[in-house]
C-alpha positions as MATLAB code, in Angstrom:
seq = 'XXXXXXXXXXXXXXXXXXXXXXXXXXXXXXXXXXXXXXXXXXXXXXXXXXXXXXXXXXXXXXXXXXXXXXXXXXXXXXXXXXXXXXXXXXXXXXXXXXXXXXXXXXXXXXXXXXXXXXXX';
ca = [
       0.000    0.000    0.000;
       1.466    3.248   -0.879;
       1.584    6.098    1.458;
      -0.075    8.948   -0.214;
       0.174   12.828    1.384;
      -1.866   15.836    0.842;
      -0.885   19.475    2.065;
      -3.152   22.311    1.533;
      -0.565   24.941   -0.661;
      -2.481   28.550   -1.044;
      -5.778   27.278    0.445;
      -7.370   25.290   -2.357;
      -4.285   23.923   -4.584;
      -3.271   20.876   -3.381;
       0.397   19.359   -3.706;
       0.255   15.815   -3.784;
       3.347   13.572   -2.501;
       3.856    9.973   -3.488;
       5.652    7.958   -6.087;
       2.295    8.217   -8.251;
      -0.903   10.547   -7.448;
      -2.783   10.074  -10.501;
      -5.666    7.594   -8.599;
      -6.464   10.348   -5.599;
      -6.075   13.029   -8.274;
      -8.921   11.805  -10.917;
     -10.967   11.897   -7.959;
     -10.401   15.850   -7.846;
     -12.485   17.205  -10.893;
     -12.405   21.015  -10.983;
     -15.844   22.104  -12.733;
     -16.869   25.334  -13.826;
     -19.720   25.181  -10.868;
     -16.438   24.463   -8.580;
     -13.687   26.310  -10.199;
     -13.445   30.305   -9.031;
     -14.377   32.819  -11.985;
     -10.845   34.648  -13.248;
     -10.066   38.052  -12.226;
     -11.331   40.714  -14.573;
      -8.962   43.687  -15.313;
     -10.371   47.223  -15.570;
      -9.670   48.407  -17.986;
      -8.738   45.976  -20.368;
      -5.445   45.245  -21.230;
      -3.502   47.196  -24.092;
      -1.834   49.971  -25.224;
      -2.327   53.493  -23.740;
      -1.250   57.236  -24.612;
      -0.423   58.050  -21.330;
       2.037   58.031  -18.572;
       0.293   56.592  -15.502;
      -2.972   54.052  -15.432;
      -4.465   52.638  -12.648;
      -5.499   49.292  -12.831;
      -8.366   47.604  -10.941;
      -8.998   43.675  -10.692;
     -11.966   41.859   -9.209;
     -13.688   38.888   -9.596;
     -16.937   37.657   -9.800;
     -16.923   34.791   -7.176;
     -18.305   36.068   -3.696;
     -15.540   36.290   -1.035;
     -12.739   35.166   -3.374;
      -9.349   36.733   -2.803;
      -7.526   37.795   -5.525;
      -3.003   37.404   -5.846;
      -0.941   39.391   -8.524;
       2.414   40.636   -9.577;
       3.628   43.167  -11.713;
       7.123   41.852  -12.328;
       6.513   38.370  -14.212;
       7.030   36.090  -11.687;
       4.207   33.926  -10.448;
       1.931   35.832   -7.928;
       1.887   34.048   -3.674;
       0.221   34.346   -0.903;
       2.273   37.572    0.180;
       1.287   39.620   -3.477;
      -2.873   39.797   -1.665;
      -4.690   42.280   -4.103;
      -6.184   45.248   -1.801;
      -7.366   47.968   -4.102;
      -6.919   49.646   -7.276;
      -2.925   50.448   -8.023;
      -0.887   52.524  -10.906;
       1.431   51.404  -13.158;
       4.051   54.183  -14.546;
       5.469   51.927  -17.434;
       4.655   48.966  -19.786;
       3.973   46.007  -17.541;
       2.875   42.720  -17.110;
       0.615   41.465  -14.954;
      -0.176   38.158  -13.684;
      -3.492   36.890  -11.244;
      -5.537   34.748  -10.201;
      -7.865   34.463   -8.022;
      -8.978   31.480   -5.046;
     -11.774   31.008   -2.784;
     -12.699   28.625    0.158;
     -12.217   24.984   -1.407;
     -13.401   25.932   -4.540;
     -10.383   25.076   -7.368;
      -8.581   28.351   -7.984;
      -9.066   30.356  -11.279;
      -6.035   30.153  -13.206;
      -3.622   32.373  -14.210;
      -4.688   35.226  -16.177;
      -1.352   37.299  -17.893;
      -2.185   40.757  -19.136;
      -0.119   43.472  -20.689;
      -0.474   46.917  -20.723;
       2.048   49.361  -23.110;
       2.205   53.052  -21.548;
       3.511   55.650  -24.244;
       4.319   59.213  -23.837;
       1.405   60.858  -26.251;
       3.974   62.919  -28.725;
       1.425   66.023  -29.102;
       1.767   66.943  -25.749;
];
């Protein structure tokens, strides 16, 4: 009998341990009725005129939480979205978005290209 572990990692992603997870893991069937909505940017992603934007994110799913960066790397538990922000330059940003035991969102990647309006 294998010994199988399984540690909560950022509330609902689980990280399985064993030499082969695949039975406990069929069990495990994200749904769209189980599966937290993806974090909507405002306003959408593109390219912009100016020299400053602020950028809002929520989500649909009551009481989710939702985790970004604005660097590239892959948003953790310490990168908690708390209100609007500004970007300054062309960035990337990354989020998702978890709830409860629901099955968390996915990654979402956006880009946004700031440039310095030339008839000002």
């Amino acid at each position: 009998m294998k010994k199988i572990i399984i540690m909560p990692l950022l509330m609902s992603t689980l990280l399985c341990v064993a030499a082969s997870c695949e039975d406990i893991l069929d069990d495990i069937a994200c749904t769209e009725s189980n599966t937290v909505k993806k974090p909507v940017f405002t306003p959408k992603a593109g390219e912009f005129s100016v020299d400053e934007l602020e950028i809002t994110l929520s989500c649909e799913t009551e009481g989710s939480e939702i985790y970004y960066t604005t660097d590239g790397t892959h948003p953790d538990r310490h990168d908690k979205y708390e209100g609007p922000f500004t970007i300054t330059s062309s960035t990337t940003i990354k989020a998702y978005a978890i709830s409860g035991k629901m099955c968390d969102s996915g990654m979402v990647v956006k880009t946004y290209t700031l440039t310095a309006d030339a008839t000002e």
